[in-house]
C-alpha positions, -999 to 999 in steps of 0.1 A, spaced: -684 -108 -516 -654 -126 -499 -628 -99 -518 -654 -71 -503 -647 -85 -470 -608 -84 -472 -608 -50 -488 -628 -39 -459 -608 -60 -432 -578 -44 -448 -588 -8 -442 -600 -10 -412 -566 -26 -401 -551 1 -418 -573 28 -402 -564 13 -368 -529 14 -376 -524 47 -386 -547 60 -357 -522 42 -333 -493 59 -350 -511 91 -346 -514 85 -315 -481 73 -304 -466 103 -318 -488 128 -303 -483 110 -268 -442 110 -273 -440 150 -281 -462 156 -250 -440 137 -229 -410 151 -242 -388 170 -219 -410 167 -190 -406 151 -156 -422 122 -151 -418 117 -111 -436 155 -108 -469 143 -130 -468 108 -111 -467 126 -75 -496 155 -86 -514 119 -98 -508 105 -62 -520 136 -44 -550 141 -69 -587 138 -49 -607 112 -70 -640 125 -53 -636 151 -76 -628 128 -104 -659 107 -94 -682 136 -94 -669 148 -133 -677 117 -141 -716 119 -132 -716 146 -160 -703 125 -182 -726 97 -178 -754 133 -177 -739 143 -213 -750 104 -225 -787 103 -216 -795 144 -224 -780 140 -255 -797 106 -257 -828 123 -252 -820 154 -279 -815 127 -307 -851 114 -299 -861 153 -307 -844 154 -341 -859 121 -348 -899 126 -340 -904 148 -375 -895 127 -394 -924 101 -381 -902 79 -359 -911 76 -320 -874 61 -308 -873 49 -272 -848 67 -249 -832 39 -237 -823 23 -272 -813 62 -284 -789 59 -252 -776 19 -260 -771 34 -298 -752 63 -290 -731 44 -263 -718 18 -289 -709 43 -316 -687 59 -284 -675 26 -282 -664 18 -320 -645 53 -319 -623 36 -292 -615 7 -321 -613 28 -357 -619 71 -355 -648 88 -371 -663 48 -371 -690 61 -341 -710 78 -364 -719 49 -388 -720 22 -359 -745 47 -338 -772 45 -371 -766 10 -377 -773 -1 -338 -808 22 -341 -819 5 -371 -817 -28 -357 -838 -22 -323 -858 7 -341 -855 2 -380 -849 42 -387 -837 46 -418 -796 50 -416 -794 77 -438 -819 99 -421 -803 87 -385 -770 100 -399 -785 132 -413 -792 139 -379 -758 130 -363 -744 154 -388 -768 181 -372 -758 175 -340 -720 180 -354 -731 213 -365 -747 222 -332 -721 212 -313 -697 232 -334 -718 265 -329 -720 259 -286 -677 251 -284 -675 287 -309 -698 298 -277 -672 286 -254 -645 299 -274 -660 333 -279 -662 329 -237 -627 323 -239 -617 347 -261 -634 377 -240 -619 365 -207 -589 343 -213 -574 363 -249 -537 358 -237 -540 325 -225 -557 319 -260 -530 337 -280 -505 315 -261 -520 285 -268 -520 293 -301 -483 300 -307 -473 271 -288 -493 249 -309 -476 256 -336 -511 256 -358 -510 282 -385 -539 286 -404 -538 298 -441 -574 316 -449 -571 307 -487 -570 277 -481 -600 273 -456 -617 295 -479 -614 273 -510 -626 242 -491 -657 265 -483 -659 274 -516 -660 240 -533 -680 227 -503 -712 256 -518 -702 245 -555 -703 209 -549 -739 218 -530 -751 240 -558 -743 211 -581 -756 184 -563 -795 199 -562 -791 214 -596 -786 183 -615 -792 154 -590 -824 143 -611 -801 140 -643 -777 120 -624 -805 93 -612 -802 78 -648 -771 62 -632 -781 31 -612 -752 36 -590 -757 74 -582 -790 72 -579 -786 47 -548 -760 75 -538 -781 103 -543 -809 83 -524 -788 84 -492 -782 121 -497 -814 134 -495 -818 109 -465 -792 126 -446 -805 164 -457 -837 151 -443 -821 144 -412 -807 182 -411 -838 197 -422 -856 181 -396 -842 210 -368 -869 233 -385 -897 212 -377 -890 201 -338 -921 203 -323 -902 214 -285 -879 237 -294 -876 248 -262 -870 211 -247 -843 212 -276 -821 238 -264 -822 235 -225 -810 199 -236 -786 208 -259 -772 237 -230 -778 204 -207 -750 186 -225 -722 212 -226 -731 222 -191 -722 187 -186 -692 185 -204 -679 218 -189 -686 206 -152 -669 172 -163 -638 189 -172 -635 216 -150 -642 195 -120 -617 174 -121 -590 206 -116 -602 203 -84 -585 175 -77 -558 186 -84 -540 210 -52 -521 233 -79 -553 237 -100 -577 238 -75 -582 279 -75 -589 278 -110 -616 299 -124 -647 293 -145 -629 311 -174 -602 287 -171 -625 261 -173 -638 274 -203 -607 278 -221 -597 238 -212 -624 227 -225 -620 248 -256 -584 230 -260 -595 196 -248 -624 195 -275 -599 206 -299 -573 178 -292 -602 153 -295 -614 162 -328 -574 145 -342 -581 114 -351 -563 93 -331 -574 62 -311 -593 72 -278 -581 104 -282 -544 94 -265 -522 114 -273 -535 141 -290 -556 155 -259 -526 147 -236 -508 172 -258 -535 200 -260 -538 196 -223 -496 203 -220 -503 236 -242 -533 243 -228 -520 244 -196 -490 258 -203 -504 289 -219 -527 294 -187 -497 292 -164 -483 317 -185 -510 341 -189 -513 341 -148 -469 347 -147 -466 311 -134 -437 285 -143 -444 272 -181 -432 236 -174 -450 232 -139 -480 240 -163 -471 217 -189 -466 193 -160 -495 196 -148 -515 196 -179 -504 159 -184 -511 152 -152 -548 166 -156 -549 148 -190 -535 111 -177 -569 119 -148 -594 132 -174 -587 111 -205 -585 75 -189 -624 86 -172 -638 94 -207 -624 59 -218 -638 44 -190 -672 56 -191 -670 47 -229 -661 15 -222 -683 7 -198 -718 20 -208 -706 10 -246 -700 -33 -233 -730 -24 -215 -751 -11 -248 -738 -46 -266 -764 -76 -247 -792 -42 -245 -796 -35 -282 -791 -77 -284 -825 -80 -263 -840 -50 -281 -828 -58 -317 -862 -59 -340 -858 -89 -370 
C-alpha cells in the first residue's frame, strides 16, 4: 500500500511537472517578439464591466450544465440533487487547475461521496458529455467556417498544425477494432480476476453513454445543452468589448475565438496558460488579417484579450471550486 502511495505521489508530481513545462513553453512562444508596453496599455484601457458581465455566463455555463448531468443521470435510477451535481462538477474544474485531464475522475469521486452514484456510470456520462460537447464546438466551427473561411485558413497556417489523415484514420480504426473486440469476447476475458474488475467498469461507463437514449426530457436536454454554449459564447465574446480595438467585432468573430480558444484549452497544460494565450495570438492574428488589419497589433491584442479572459476562467474556477470543498464536506453521505 505504502509503495502504491509513492508510485502515485510520483506521477502525479510528474504530471504536474510536465503540465508546467507545457505550459511555460507555450506562454514563452506567445510572448515572443511582441511588445509588452502595447498589451499592458490595451489591459489598462480595457472596461471590466464587460469582463464582469462574461463572467455571469460563466458562473450560467456551471449550474445549466450542472443541471444537464442530473438529466444523463435519472435513467439510470439515481435522483442527484442540483446543488451537489454543481459542488461535484466545480471541484473537478478545480483539480484540472492542479494535474490536467484529473477533473474528470475527481468530479465522479466528489458525487459518490454526497450521492453514492456508481463512478463508473458517473464517468460514462462525463464521457457523453465530451462527445456532446465535441458535436456543438464542430457546430461552431462549421459557423466559422461558412462566415469566417479566411480567418480560419489563416489560423491554420499560422499554427503550424498539419494534420496527416492516415494517421487519424488508423487511430479510428483501432479505436472500432479494439470496440469490436472488447464486446465480442469480454465474457471470455471475465475468467481473469483482474479484467473482469476492468471489464466491470467498462460496461459501467457504456451505461453511462447509453443512458442519452433513454432521457426522459429530451427537450429540457438540448435547450440546456444550447444553454451552456450560449454561455460560453457570450462569455467569450463579451469580453471583446472591453476591449476599444475589438469592440466592433462581429458575432462571426466571436464564433471563430471561441472555436480557437476551445482548441487551445483542450492542450494539456496547467489552467490552460499558455497554450490559450497562444491560440488567442493566432487567433487574433488571423482575424486581423482576414479584415487587412496590422498582424502584430492582432497578435497584440490577442494576448491582451487572453491575459483578460484566461485569469476570469481561473478565477471563477477557483472560487466556486474552494467553495464546492466545505459543501460536498456537509453533504458527504458515510
Amino acid at each position: 500500500m505504502l509503495e502504491d502511495n509513492k508510485s502515485s505521489v510520483l506521477k502525479n508530481t510528474v504530471t504536474i511537472l510536465v503540465s508546467v513545462l507545457v505550459a511555460g513553453v507555450f506562454l514563452w512562444l506567445a510572448l515572443k517578439g511582441l511588445d509588452f508596453e502595447k498589451i499592458s496599455n490595451s489591459l489598462k484601457k480595457a472596461n471590466y464591466l464587460w469582463v464582469a458581465a462574461a463572467a455571469v455566463f460563466g458562473v450560467s455555463a456551471y449550474i445549466f450544465r450542472a443541471v444537464r448531468w442530473n438529466l444523463l443521470l435519472e435513467p439510470m435510477g439515481y435522483q442527484v440533487s442540483n446543488a451537489n451535481s454543481l459542488w461535484s462538477i466545480s471541484f473537478g474544474y478545480l483539480m484540472n487547475l492542479t494535474i490536467p485531464r484529473s477533473g474528470e475522475v475527481a468530479r465522479s469521486t466528489a458525487l459518490y461521496g454526497v450521492e453514492k452514484v456508481p463512478v463508473d456510470k458517473s464517468f460514462g456520462t462525463i464521457i457523453l458529455e465530451r462527445v456532446i460537447d465535441l458535436v456543438c464546438m464542430l457546430f461552431f466551427l462549421v459557423l466559422t467556417l461558412i462566415f469566417k473561411f479566411d480567418a480560419i485558413y489563416s489560423f491554420y497556417e499560422r499554427s503550424g498544425v498539419r494534420f496527416n489523415p492516415v494517421f487519424i484514420i488508423g487511430i479510428i480504426a483501432g479505436g472500432v477494432l479494439a470496440l469490436v473486440t472488447f464486446f465480442r469476447f469480454k465474457e471470455r476475458f471475465r475468467k481473469f480476476g483482474f479484467i473482469s474488475k476492468i471489464i466491470d467498469f467498462i460496461d459501467g461507463i457504456f451505461a453511462g453513454l447509453m443512458s442519452v437514449f433513454r432521457l426522459r426530457q429530451k427537450g429540457k436536454f438540448i435547450l440546456l445543452t444550447a444553454g451552456i454554449w450560449i454561455c460560453y459564447f457570450f462569455a467569450s465574446y463579451l469580453v471583446c468589448f472591453s476591449l476599444p480595438e475589438t469592440s466592433d467585432f462581429t458575432l462571426a468573430d466571436g464564433c471563430f475565438i471561441l472555436v480557437v480558444g476551445t482548441l487551445g484549452m483542450i492542450i494539456p497544460a496547467s489552467g490552460g496558460i499558455g497554450a490559450f494565450n497562444l491560440a488567442m495570438k493566432f487567433g487574433f492574428t488571423a482575424l486581423f488579417i482576414s479584415m487587412g488589419k496590422d498582424a502584430v497589433e492582432g497578435g497584440e491584442l490577442g494576448l491582451a484579450y487572453s491575459f483578460i479572459t484566461l485569469p476570469l476562467q481561473i478565477i471563477i474556477m477557483l472560487i466556486m471550486g474552494l467553495v464546492s470543498i466545505p459543501m460536498l464536506a456537509k453533504n458527504r453521505k458515510i
